[in-house]
N, C-alpha and C positions, 0 to 999 in steps of 0.2 A: 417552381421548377418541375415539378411531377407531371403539371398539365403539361407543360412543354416538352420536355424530353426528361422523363424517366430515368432513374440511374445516374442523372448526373449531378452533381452538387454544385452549390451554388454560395460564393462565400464574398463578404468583400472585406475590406483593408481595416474599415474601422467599423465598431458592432452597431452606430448608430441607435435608434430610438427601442424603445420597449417593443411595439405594435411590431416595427420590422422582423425582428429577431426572428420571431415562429416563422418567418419565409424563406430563411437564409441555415446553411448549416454550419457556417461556422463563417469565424473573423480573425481577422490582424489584429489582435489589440497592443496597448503600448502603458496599460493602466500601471503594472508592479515597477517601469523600470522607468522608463521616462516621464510618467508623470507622476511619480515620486515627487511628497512632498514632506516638509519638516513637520506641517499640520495631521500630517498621517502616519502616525508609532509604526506604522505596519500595514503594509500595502494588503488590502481584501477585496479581491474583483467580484461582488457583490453578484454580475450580471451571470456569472460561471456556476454560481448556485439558484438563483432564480430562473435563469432561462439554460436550463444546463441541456437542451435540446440543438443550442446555437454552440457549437465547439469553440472556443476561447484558446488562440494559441499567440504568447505573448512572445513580442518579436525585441529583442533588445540589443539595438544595433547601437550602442554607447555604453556595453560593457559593463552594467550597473550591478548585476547580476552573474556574474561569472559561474558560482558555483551551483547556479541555479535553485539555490534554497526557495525562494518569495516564489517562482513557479512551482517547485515543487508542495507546496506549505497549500499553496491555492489548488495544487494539482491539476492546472492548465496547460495544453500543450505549448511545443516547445519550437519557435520558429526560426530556422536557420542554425539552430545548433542542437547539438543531441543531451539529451540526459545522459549522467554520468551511469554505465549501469547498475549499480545499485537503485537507484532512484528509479529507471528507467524500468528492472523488472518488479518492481515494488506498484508501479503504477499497471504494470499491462499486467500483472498475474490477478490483479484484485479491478479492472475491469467491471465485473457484477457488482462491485461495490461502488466505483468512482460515477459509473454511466445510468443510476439507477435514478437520479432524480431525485435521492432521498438524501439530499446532501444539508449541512445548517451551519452558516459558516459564524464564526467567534461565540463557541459554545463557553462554557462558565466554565474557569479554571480555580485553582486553590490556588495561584501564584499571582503574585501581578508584574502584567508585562508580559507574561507567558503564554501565548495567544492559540486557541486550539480550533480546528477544524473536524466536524464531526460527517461522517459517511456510513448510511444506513445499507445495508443489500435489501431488506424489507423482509427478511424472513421470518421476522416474529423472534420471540426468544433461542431458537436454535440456528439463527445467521449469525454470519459475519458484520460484524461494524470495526472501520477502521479512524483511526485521530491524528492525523496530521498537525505538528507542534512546531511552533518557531519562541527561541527565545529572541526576546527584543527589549528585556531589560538592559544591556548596554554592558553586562559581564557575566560571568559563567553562572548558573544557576543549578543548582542543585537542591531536591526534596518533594513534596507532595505536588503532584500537579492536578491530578484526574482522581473523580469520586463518580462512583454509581452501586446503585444496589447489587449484592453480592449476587449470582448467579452457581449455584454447582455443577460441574460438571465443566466447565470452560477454562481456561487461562489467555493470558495475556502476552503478545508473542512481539518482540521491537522486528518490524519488515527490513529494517537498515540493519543494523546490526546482526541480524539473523540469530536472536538467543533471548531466550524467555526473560521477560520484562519484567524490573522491580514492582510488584502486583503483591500488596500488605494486604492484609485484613483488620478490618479495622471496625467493631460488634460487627452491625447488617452490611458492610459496605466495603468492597473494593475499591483501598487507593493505591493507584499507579505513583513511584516515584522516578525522577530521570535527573540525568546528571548532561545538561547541556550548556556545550561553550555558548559565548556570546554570537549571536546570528546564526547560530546551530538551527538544525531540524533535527525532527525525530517524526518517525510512524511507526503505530502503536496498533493492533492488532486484537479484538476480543475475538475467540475464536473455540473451537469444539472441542474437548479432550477428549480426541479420537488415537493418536499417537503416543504412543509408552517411549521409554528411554530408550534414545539411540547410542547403543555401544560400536565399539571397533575392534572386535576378535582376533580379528588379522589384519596387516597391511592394506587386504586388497578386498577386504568387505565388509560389510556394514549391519547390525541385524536390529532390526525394532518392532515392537509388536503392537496389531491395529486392535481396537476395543470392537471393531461393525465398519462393512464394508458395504460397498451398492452394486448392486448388478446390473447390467443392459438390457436389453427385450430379447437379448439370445442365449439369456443367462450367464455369460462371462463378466468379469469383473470391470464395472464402470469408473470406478478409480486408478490413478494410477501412481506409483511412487516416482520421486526422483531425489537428485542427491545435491547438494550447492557448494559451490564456491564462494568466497566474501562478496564477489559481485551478485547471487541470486541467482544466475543462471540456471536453469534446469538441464542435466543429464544425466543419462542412466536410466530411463523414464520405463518401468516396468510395470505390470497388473500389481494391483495391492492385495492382497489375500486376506481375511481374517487369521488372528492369530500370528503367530511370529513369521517376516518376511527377512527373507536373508538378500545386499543389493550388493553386485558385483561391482568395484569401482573401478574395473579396467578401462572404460571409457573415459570415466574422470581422471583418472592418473595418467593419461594419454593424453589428454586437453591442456590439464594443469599438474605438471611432472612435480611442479615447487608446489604447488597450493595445498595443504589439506582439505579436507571437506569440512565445513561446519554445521551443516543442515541440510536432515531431510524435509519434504516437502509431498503432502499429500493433494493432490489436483484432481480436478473431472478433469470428464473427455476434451472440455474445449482450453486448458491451461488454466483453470482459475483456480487460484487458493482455496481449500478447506482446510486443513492444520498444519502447522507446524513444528520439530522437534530439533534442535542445536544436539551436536553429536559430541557425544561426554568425553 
């Protein structure tokens, strides 16, 4: 499509063959909901992590999928219906990690049945990697699911629920434990411990303190804070400073008069996740 007209994209209904893919930018697929099978515990569009260059948006015109988990689990886009927001800012604030190609889908779990999806950003020891989890045992599951060598300096952050993740130690190793219903998800978060406790002083502001911040090329501050609601949504969206930041929530409390806040959120300049803090 480049040689032809530049800028424009070129997609079609079904992703057809291997060879194709690299020519096309994305497809219709119908892989998590209509061609569900009993032969398959858990639908894994294989093609979304091998040819993650070809955009995969599954279209599920028979309702198979309602709550949109099995797209969300595959973290495929979404055709003809929207992501619920939660899921929906859990997927576009972590971008650098979904679109990076570094993706490895039904990594090894501690559970069976418990099917995990693994997302690299490629930063070496100081990025982000996020785990996308479906139970598909058939009832609620609860305890170990995720082991990897211990890291200091990081913790483990649930992107849905917005509040630091049952993350044990266990001698060299990090396990994650989760408490999910039956066809539940979860995304799971390794990530920087750049953010101290978020308390709440007063009604109407918020304070937490940063370990190192980044600068721009005009020396002002490259990162930026904001403040969440249970959906994820970013507002409030200020410079981060080293050291203690104090966030106004007069915008949030205007937005969402009922809601508390439950999380701040530390981003670059283009929205993308670097840490985050659940407000105590």
């Amino acid at each position: 499509m480049d040689a032809v007209k530049p800028g424009s994209v070129l997609t079609t209904e079904h992703p057809g063959y291997d060879y194709l893919l690299q020519h096309i930018e994305g497809c219709i697929t119908y892989d998590l909901t209509v061609l569900a099978s009993p032969l398959r515990p858990l639908e894994c569009n294989t093609q979304r992590f091998y040819f993650p260059q070809c955009k995969a948006y599954e279209l599920d015109h028979r309702g198979a999928d309602k709550l949109h988990r099995k797209r969300f689990w595959n973290a495929v886009g979404s055709f003809g219906a929207y992501y619920p927001p939660a899921m929906y800012h859990a997927l576009t604030q972590n971008r650098d990690v979904f679109e990076t190609g570094r993706a490895e889908p039904l990594v090894q779990t501690q559970a069976r049945c418990v099917y995990a999806n693994r997302f690299d950003g490629g930063q070496g020891e100081a990025g982000k990697v996020v785990w996308t989890l479906y139970n598909a045992a058939g009832h609620t599951f609860g305890g170990p699911v995720l082991r990897w060598p211990a890291r200091p300096g990081r913790h483990v952050f649930d992107l849905l629920n917005l509040r630091q993740a049952d993350a044990r130690a266990d001698g060299a190793d990090t396990v994650v434990h989760v408490l999910l219903a039956r066809d539940d998800v979860a995304c799971l978060a390794s990530l920087p411990s750049i953010l101290g406790p978020v308390t709440r002083p007063s009604p109407t502001t918020l304070k937490v303190n940063l370990a190192r911040t980044q600068d721009d090329p005009t020396g002002g501050p490259a990162w930026r804070l904001g403040v969440c609601g249970r959906d994820g949504e970013l507002h409030s969206l200020q410079p981060a400073r080293p050291g203690e930041n104090t966030i106004d929530l007069g915008e949030f409390l205007k937005a969402h008069s009922n809601r508390p806040p439950v999380c701040v959120k530390l981003v670059d300049p283009s929205g993308q996740l670097i840490d985050a803090a659940a407000v105590e």
